[in-house]
MIDOSE-1310 file (N, C-alpha, C; in nm, 2 decimals, decimal comma, always signed):
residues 176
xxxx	+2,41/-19,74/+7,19/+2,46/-19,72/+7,32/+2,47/-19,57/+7,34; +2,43/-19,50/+7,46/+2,47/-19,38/+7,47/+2,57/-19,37/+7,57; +2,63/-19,45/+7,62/+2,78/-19,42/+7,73/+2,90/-19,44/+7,68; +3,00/-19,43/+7,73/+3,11/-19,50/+7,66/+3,14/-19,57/+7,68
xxxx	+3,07/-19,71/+7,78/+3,09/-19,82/+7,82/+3,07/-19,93/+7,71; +3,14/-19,97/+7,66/+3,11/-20,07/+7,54/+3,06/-20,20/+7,59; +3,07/-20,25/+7,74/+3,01/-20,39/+7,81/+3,08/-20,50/+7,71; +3,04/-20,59/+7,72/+3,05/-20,70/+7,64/+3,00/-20,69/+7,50
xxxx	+3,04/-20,72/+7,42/+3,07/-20,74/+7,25/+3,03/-20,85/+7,19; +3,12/-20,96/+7,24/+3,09/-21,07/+7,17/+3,13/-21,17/+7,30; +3,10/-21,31/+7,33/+3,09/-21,40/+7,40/+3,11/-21,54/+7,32; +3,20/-21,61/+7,36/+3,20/-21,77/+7,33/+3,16/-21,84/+7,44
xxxx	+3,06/-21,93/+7,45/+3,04/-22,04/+7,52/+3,08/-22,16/+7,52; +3,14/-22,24/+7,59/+3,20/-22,37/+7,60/+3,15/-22,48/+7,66; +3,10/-22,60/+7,61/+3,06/-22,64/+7,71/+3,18/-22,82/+7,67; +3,20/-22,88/+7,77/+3,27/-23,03/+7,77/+3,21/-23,11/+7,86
xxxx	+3,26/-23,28/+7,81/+3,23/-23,37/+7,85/+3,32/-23,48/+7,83; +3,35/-23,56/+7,93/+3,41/-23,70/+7,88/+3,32/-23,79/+7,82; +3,39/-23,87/+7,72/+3,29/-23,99/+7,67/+3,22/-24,10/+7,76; +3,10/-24,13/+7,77/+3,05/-24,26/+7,87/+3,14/-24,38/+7,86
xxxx	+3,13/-24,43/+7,90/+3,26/-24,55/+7,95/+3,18/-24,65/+7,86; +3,32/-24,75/+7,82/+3,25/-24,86/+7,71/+3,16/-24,99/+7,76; +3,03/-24,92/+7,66/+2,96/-25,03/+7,69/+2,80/-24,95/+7,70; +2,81/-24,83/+7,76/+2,72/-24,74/+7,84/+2,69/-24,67/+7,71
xxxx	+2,56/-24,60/+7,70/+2,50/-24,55/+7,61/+2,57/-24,37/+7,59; +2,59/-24,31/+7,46/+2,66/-24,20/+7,48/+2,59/-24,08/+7,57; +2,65/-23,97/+7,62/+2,62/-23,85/+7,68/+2,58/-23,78/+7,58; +2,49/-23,66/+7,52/+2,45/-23,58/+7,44/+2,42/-23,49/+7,51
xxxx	+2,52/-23,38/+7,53/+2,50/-23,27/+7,60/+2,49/-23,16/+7,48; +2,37/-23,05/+7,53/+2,34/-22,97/+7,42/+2,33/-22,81/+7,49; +2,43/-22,73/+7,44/+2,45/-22,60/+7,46/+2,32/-22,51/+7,43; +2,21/-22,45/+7,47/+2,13/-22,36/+7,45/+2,10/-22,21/+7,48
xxxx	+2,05/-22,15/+7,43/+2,07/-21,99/+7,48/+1,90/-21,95/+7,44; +1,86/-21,88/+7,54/+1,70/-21,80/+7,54/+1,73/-21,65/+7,52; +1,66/-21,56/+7,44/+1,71/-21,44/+7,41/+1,59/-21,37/+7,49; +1,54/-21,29/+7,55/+1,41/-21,23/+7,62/+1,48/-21,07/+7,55
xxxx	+1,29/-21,03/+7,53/+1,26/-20,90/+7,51/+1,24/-20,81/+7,62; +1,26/-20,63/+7,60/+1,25/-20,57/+7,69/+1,08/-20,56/+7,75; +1,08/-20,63/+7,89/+0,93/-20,60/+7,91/+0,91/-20,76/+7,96; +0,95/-20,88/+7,83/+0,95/-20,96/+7,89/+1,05/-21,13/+7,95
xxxx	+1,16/-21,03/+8,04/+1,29/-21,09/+8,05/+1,25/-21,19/+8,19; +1,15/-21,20/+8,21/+1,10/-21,35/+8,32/+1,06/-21,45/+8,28; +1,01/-21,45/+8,14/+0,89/-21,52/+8,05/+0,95/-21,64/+7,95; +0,87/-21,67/+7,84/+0,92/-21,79/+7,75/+1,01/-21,67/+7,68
xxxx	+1,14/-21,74/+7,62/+1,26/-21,63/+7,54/+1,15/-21,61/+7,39; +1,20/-21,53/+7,30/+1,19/-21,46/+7,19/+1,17/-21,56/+7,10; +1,32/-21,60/+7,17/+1,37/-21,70/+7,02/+1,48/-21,78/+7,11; +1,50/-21,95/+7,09/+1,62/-22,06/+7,13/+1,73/-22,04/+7,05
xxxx	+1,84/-22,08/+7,04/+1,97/-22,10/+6,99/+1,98/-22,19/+7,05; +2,04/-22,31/+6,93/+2,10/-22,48/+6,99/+2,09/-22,53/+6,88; +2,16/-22,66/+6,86/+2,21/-22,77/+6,81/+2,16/-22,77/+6,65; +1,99/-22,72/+6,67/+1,91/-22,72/+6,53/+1,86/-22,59/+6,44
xxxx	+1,93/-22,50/+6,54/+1,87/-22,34/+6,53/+1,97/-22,23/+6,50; +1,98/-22,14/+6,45/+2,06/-22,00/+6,50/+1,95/-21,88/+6,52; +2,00/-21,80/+6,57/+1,93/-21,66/+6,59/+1,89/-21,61/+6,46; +1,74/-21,56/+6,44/+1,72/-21,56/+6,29/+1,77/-21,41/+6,22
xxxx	+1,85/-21,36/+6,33/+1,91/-21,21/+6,29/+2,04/-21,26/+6,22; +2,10/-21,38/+6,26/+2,25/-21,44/+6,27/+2,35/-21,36/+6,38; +2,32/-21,32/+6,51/+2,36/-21,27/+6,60/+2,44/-21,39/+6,71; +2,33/-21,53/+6,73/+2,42/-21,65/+6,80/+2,37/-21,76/+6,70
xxxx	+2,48/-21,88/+6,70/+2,50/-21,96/+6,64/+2,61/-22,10/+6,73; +2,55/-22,20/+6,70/+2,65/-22,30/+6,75/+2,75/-22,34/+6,64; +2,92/-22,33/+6,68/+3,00/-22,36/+6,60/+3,04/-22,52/+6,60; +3,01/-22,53/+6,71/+3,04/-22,70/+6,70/+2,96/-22,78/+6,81
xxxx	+2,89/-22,92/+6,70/+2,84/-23,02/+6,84/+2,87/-23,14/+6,81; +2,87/-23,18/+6,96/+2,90/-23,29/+6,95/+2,77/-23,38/+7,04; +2,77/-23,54/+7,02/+2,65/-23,62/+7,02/+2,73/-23,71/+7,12; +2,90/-23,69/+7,16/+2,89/-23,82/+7,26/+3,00/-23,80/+7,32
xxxx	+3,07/-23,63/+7,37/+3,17/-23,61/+7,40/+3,28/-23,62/+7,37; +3,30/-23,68/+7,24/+3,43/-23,74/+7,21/+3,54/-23,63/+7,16; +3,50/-23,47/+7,15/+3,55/-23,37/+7,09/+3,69/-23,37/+7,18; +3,80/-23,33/+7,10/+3,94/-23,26/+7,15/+3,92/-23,13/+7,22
xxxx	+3,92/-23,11/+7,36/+3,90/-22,95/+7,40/+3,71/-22,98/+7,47; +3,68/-22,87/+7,43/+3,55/-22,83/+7,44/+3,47/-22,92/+7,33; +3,32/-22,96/+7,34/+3,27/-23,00/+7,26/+3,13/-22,99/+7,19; +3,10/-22,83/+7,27/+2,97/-22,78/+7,19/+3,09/-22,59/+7,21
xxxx	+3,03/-22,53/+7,12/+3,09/-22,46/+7,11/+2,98/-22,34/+7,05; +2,93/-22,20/+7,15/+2,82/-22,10/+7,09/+2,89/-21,99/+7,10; +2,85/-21,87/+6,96/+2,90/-21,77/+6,97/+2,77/-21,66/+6,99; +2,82/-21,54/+7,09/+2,71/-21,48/+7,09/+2,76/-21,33/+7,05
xxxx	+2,68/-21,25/+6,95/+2,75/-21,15/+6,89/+2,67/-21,06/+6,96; +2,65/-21,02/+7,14/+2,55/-20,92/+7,18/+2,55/-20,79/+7,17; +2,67/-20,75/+7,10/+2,63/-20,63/+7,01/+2,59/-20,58/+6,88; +2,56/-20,68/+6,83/+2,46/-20,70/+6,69/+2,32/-20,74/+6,71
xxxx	+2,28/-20,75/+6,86/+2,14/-20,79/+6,90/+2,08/-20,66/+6,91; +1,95/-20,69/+6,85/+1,88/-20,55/+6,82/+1,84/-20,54/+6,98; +1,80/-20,36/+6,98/+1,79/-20,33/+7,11/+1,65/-20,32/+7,19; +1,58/-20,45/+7,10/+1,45/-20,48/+7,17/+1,46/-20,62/+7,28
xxxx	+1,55/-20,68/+7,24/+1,66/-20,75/+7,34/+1,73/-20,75/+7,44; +1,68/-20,74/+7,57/+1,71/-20,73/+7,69/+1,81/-20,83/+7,81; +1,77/-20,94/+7,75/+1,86/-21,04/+7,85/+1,90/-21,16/+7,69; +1,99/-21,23/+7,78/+1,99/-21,37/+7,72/+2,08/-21,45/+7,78
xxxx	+2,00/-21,57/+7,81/+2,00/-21,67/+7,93/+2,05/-21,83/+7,87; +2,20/-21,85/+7,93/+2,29/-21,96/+7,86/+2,26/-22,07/+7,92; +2,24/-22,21/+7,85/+2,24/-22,33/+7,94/+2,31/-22,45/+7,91; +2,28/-22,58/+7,96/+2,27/-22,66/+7,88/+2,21/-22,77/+7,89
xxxx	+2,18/-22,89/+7,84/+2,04/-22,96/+7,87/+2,10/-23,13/+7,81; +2,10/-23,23/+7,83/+2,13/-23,37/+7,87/+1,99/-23,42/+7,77; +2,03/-23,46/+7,66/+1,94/-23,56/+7,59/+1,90/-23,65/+7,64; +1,77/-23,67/+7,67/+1,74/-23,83/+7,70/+1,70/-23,93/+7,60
xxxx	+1,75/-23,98/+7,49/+1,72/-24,00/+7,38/+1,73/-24,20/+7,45; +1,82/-24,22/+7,54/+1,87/-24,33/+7,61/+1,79/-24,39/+7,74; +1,71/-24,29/+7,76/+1,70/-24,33/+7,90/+1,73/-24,21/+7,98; +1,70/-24,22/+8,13/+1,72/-24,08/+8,19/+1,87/-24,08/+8,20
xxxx	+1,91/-23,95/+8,21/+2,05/-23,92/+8,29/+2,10/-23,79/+8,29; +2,17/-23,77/+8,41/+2,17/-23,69/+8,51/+2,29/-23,63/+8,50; +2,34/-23,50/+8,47/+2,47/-23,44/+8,53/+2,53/-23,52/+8,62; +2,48/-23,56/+8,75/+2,57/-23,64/+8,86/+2,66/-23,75/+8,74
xxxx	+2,58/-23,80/+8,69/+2,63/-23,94/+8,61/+2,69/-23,92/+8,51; +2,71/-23,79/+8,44/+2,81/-23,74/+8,30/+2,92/-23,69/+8,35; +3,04/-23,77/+8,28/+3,18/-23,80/+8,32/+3,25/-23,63/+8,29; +3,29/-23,56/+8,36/+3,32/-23,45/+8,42/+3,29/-23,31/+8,32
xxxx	+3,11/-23,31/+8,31/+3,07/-23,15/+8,26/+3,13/-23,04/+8,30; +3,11/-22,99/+8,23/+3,19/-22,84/+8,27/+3,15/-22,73/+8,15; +3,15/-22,60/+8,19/+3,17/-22,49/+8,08/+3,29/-22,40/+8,08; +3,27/-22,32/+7,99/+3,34/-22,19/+8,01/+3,31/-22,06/+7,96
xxxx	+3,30/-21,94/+7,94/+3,23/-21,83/+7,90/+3,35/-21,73/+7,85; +3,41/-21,68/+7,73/+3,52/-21,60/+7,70/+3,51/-21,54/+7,67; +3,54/-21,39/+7,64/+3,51/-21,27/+7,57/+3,65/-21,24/+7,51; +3,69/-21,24/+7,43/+3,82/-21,22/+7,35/+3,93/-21,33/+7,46
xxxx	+4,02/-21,31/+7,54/+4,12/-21,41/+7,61/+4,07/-21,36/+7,73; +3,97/-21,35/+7,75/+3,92/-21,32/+7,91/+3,82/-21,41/+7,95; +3,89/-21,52/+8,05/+3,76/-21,60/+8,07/+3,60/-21,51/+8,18; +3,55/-21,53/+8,18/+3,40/-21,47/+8,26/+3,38/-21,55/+8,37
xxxx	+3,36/-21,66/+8,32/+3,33/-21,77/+8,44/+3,39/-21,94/+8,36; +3,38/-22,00/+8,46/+3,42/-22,17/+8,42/+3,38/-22,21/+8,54; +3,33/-22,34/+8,51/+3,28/-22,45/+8,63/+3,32/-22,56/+8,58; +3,24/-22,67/+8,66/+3,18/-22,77/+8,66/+3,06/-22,80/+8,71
xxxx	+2,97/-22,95/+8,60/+2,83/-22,94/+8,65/+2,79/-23,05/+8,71; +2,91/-23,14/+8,74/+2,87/-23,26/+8,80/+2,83/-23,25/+8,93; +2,81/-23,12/+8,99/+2,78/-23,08/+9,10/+2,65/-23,09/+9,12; +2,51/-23,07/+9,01/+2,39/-23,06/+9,00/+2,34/-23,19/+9,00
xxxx	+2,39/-23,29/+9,03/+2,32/-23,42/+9,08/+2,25/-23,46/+8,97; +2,09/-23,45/+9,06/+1,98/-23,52/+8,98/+1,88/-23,49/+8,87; +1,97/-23,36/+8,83/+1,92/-23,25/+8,71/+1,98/-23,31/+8,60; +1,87/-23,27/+8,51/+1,95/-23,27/+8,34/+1,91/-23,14/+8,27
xxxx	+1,93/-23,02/+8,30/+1,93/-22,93/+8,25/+1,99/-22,81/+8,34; +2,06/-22,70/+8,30/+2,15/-22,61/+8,38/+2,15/-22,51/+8,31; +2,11/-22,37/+8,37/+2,17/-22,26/+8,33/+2,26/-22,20/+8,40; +2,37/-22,13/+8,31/+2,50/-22,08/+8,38/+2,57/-21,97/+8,37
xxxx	+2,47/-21,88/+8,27/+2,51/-21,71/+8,23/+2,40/-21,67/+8,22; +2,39/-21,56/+8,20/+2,35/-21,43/+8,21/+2,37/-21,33/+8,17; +2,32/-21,28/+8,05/+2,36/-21,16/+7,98/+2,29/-21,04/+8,02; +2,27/-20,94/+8,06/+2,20/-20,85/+8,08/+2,23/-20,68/+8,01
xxxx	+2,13/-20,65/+7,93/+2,18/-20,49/+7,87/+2,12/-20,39/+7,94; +2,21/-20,30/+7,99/+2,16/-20,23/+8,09/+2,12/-20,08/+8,01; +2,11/-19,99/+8,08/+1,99/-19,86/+8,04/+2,14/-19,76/+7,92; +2,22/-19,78/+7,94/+2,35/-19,73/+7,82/+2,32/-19,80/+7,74
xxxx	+2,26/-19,93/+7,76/+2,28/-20,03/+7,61/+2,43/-20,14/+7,59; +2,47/-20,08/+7,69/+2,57/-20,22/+7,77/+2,55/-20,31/+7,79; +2,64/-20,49/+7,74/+2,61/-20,59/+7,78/+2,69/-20,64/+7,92; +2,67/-20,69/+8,02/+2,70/-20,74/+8,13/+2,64/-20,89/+8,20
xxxx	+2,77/-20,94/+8,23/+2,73/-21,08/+8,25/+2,72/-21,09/+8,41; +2,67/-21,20/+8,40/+2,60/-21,27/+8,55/+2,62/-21,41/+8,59; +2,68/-21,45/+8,65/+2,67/-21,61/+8,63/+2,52/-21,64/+8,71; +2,48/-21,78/+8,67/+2,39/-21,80/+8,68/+2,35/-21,97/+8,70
xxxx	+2,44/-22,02/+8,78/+2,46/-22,19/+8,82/+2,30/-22,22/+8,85; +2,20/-22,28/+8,81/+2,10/-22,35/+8,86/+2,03/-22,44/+8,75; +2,04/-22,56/+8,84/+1,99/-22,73/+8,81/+1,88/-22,69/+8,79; +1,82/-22,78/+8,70/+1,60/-22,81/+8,66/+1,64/-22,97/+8,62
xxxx	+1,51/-23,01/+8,71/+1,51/-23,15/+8,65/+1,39/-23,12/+8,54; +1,38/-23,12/+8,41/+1,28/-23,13/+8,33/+1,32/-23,17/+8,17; +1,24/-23,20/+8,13/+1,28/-23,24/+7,97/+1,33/-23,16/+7,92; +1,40/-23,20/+7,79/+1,47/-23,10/+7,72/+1,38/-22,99/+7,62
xxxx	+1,24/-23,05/+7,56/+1,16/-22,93/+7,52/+1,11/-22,82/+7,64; +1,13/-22,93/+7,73/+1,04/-22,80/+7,84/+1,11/-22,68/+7,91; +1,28/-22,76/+7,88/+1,37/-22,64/+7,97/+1,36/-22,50/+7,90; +1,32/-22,49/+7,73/+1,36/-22,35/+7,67/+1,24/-22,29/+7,74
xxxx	+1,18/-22,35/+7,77/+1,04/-22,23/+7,86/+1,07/-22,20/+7,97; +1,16/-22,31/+8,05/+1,15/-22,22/+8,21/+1,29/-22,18/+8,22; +1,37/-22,21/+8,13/+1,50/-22,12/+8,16/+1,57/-22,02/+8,21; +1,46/-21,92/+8,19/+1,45/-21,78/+8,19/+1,38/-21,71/+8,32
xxxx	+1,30/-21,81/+8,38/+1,21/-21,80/+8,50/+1,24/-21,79/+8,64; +1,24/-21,73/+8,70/+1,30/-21,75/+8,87/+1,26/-21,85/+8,90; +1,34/-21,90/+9,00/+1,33/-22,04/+9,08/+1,21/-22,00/+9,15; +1,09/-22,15/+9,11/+0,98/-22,15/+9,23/+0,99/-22,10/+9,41
């Protein structure tokens, strides 16, 4: 960094869900993050973070998942350490993405999603995603390191209807 702006540090991501009602197949909501390089922060990310992965630097990591919402509190839980991200690392783009391991389904139809984004006791942002209808995948931050080498957030609410391998490719992409 050459300013004295230190930007963001470190980041927890939150993401919750209520359990599917009995009888109904579970919800599997899965926290993901795309890291993009300087040059190419429009494009496929670097490298994913989620459920099966960590950053191979050890910079983000999922602390907790869950397979059917049944967690006390929040129930995926990502840490992202964007000051220990090397500074060929430009953006990094938060989401989350609805297993279809069941059959299709849809944010509209998962019993009250929601996130949250915290940087020490300071929330960033919090929603809800039951708003995105007939999507099963959402991005909802935005990390951005600007020309000091400061991180700065962005929220970044937008629905994709597409599979869960195909979201880590367009994640990152402007809306058609």
């Amino acid at each position: 960094m050459t300013g004295l702006n230190k930007g963001i540090e470190r980041v927890e991501v939150r993401l919750k869900w209520d359990p599917s009602p009995l009888g109904a197949p579970p919800s599997d909501l899965d926290l993901i993050a795309g890291t993009f390089r300087a040059g190419a922060e429009q494009g496929d990310p670097a490298y994913l973070v989620h459920f099966d992965s960590r950053a191979p630097d050890g910079t983000m990591w999922l602390n907790r998942d869950s397979q059917n919402g049944k967690g006390l509190g929040f129930d995926e839980v990502m840490t992202l350490e964007l000051d220990r991200l090397s500074t060929d690392y430009r953006r990094v783009v938060v989401g989350a993405m609805i297993q279809q391991s069941f059959g299709r389904l849809e944010f509209g139809a998962v019993a009250a999603p929601g996130y949250q984004i915290v940087t020490g006791w300071t929330v960033l942002a919090e929603g809800d995603l039951d708003g995105l209808g007939a999507t099963t995948a959402a991005t909802f931050a935005e990390f951005t390191r600007g020309d000091s080498g400061a991180w700065a957030f962005h929220p970044l609410l937008r629905g994709y209807d597409t599979d869960p391998d195909a979201f880590g490719h367009v994640m990152g992409r402007p809306p058609a």
